[in-house]
C-alpha positions, 0 to 999 in steps of 0.5 A: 333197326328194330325188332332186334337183328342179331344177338351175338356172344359177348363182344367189345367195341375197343377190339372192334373200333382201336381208333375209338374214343371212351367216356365214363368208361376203358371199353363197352361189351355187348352183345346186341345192338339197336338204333332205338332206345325204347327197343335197347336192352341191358346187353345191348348197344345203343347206336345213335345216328345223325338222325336218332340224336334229338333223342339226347335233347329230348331227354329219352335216353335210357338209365345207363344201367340199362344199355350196355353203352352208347355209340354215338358221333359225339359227347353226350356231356349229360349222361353219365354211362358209357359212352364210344365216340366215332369219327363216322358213326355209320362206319362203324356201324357197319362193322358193329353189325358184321361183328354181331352177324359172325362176319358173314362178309369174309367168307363172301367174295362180293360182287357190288353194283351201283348207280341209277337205272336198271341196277337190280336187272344188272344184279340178277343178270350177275347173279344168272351168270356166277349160278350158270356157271356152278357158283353158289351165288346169292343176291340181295336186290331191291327187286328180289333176293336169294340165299343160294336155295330160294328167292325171297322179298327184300324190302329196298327202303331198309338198305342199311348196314346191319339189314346187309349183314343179316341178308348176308349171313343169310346167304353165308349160311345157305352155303354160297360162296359169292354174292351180289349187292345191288346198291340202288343210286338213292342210297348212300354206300357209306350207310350200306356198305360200311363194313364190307369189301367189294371184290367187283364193283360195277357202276351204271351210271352217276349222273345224280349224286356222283359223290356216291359214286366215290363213296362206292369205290371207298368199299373196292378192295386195292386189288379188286376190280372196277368195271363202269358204263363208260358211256355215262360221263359220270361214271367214266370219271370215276376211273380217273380216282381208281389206280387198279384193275379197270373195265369198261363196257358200252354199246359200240365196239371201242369199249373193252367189253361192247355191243352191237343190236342186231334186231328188236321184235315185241317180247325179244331181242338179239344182240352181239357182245364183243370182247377181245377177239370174241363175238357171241350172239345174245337173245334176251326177252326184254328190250331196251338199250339200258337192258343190254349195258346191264347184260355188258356189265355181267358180261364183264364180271363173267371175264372177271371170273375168266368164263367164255362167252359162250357160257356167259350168253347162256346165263344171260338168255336164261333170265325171262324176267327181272321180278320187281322191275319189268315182267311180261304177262302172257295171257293169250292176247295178240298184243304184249302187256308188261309190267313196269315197276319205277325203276325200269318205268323211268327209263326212256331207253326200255319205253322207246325200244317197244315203241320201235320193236311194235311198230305200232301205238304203244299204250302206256297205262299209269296203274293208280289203284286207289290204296296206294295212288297216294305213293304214285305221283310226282316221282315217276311222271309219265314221260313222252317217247319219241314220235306220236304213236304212244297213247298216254293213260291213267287207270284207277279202275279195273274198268278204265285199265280193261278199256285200254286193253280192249283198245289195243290191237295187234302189232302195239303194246300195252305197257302198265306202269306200276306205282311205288309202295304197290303191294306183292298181292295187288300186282297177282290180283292185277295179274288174275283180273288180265287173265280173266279178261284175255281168256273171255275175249272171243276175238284174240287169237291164243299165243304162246 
C-alpha cells in the first residue's frame, strides 16, 4: 500500500483490536501503517497479508526496532519484536486505516453498491439522485469519483480498505454528508469494506461469487436497508439471510419498485417506474435493460431517503453519460458512435437494445490499439447479438477504425469496445481523430 496513505496521532492497536492477541509485547502505538516492509518506518505498523507472508520465509523482515509492531493472521515464532495476532487480518485492516484516516466513515452515512454488470452506472445514478435532491453526496466508483466540489480518477484495481479510507476522508473533508460505494462484483467486500457500515446496500446481481454477496450484506448495519435486483435469482437469495428492512426492484410491476419500456430510439429511451401508487416517466440517453434496473436501484434508494418520484426522474435524466462505462461521441455524423469500457462491453442487455433501437446494422468495433492490445483479450470476448445484423471488428489502427466508420450509414450504429488498461489520453485522442474524421466528411449531414 505504498507511498504511505496516512500518518495519524499516536494511536494503539489494544483500544483499536480488544479481541487481539500480543506477542513480545501488552500493546503496539504507531502512527502509520504500511503492507510493504522495505516502505515500513520506525512509527509505522506493518500489516502482513495472506499474500505479503512469504516475507517472513524469506527472511526480509525488518529489525524490530524498526517497525512499531507487526500485525499479522499468525505467530511469526522467529521474530523477537512486536507482534498483534488477528482472527481476519483484512478485518482489522480495515479498521486500522479509518483509525489513522480520523474515522471519516462515521460522520458519512454510506450508500454500498455490489455485484456484476453496471454497478458503477447504478452508483452514479445514486449519486445524481442524493445531489439533485441538496445532499452533498460523494462517490467513489471505478469509473469516476467525486468529493462533493470535483470528479477525479480512481484507480479500480486499488479497491481496498485503506484506499476506501483515504477516498473517504476525501469526501468527509469536501463537506458531504453522504457518499456512495461502488463495490465491483471482482472484489471481495471483506478486503473493501472491512471497517465500514453500510446505511443502504444494493446489490445487482450474484450470479458469479454469490458468497460475496453475504460478505456484503456482513457490512449492512441491522437497521438499515437492503435493496436487490430481484430478478437476478442470485441476488434475491440474498433476502432469505437479511431479517431488516428490504426492497425489491425489477422490470414488470410485481416488483416493490418496477419498470415498464415504453420505447427506445438511438441515443434515447423512455421508460415508467412504478412504486406504490405512483407512476413517473423516465427519458435517459443511454439503452439497455440492465441501464434502467440501475435507474430502479437509485430509484429506490431515492424512497429510501423519502423523495417523490418526481423528483427522483429528474435526477435521473440529468445523467448524459456514465464516464468509464459507456459515452456517446457527438461529432456530427448521421449514425450514433459510443464508447464501450469493459463493464458495459459485456453485457449483451446494453448490445441488444442498440440493435433494436437502430433497426439497422450495428457495428461492433474491438478497439485494440497497439500499447494496450496485450490487456484486451480473453476477458471481454466479442459477443454475438441476436438476429444478424451486427457486423463484428477488430481495429488496431486508426485506418481499419476509420474504415468502419466510413462503412456505417444512417439508421445503424457503430459501437467501440474499448480494451481494459486503456489510458485516459488514449481515449481523448481516439475522441479527436473521430472528430477529424466527421468534420471532413462532406456527405454526413451535421446533427446536434
Amino acid at each position: 500500500m505504498s507511498p504511505r496513505l496516512f500518518l495519524a496521532p499516536q494511536l494503539r492497536l489494544g483500544q483499536l483490536l480488544p479481541q487481539a492477541r500480543f506477542v513480545h509485547a501488552r500493546d503496539i502505538a504507531f502512527r502509520g501503517f504500511e503492507c510493504s516492509a522495505e516502505l515500513c518506518g520506525a512509527e509505522d505498523l506493518l500489516v502482513l497479508l495472506e499474500d505479503e507472508l512469504h516475507q517472513t520465509a524469506a527472511g526480509r523482515l525488518p529489525a524490530p526496532g524498526q517497525v512499531a509492531g507487526v500485525l499479522s493472521q499468525r505467530e511469526l515464532p522467529h521474530w523477537p519484536g512486536p507482534q498483534c495476532v488477528v482472527p481476519d487480518v483484512w478485518q482489522a485492516l480495515g479498521q486500522v486505516a479509518q483509525a489513522v484516516a480520523g474515522w471519516p466513515a462515521r460522520s458519512l452515512q454510506l450508500v454500498g453498491v455490489w455485484g456484476t454488470g453496471l454497478t458503477s452506472a447504478a452508483a452514479q445514478l445514486i449519486h445524481r439522485v442524493l445531489g439533485t435532491s441538496g445532499i452533498a453526496t460523494g462517490l467513489v466508483s471505478s469509473a469516476l469519483g467525486h468529493d462533493g466540489h470535483r470528479p477525479y480518477q480512481v484507480d479500480g484495481s486499488r479497491f481496498r480498505s485503506p484506499q476506501m479510507a483515504q477516498w473517504l476522508a476525501r469526501i468527509h473533508e469536501g463537506g458531504c454528508t453522504h457518499a456512495v460505494l461502488q463495490v465491483p462484483g471482482s472484489h471481495a467486500p471483506c478486503k473493501t469494506l472491512a471497517g465500514l457500515e453500510l446505511d443502504v446496500l444494493c446489490i445487482t446481481r450474484a450470479d458469479e461469487h454469490a458468497e460475496w454477496a453475504l460478505q456484503a450484506l456482513e457490512h449492512l448495519r441491522p437497521e438499515g436497508v437492503l435493496i436487490v435486483a430481484a430478478e437476478n435469482v442470485a441476488a434475491r437469495a440474498v433476502l432469505d439471510h437479511w431479517d431488516g428492512p428490504a426492497l425489491t426492484v425489477g422490470l414488470g410491476e410485481q416488483w416493490e419498485v418496477g419498470a415498464t419500456v415504453l420505447e427506445e430510439h438511438p441515443g434515447e429511451q423512455t421508460f415508467l417506474i412504478h412504486a406504490g401508487w405512483e407512476t413517473v416517466p423516465v427519458r435517459t440517453r443511454w439503452l439497455g435493460s440492465d441501464y434502467v434496473r440501475a435507474c430502479l436501484l437509485a430509484t429506490a434508494v431515492g424512497l429510501v431517503h423519502q423523495f417523490r418520484l418526481p423528483m427522483i426522474a429528474r435526477g435521473l435524466e440529468t445523467l448524459d453519460g456514465v464516464p468509464g462505462c459507456m459515452e456517446a461521441v457527438a461529432l456530427g455524423q448521421e449514425f450514433p458512435v459510443v464508447l464501450l469500457w469493459p463493464e458495459a462491453a459485456r453485457c449483451p442487455s446494453v448490445l441488444q437494445a442498440w440493435q433494436r433501437a437502430v433497426r439497422g446494422k450495428v457495428h461492433r468495433v474491438r478497439w485494440m490499439p497497439k500499447p494496450v492490445a496485450s490487456s484486451a483479450g480473453k476477458d471481454s470476448p466479442l459477443l454475438p447479438l441476436a438476429g444478424t445484423a451486427t457486423h463484428l471488428h477488430t481495429a488496431a489502427t486508426w485506418e481499419e477504425l476509420a474504415h468502419v466508420l466510413c462503412q456505417a450509414a444512417e439508421g445503424e450504429a457503430v459501437l467501440i469496445e474499448l480494451p481494459a488498461g486503456i489510458a485516459p489520453e488514449q481515449v481523448e485522442r481516439l475522441r479527436q481523430r473521430i472528430a477529424e474524421w466527421a468534420s471532413s466528411a462532406p456527405r454526413l449531414r451535421i446533427a446536434a
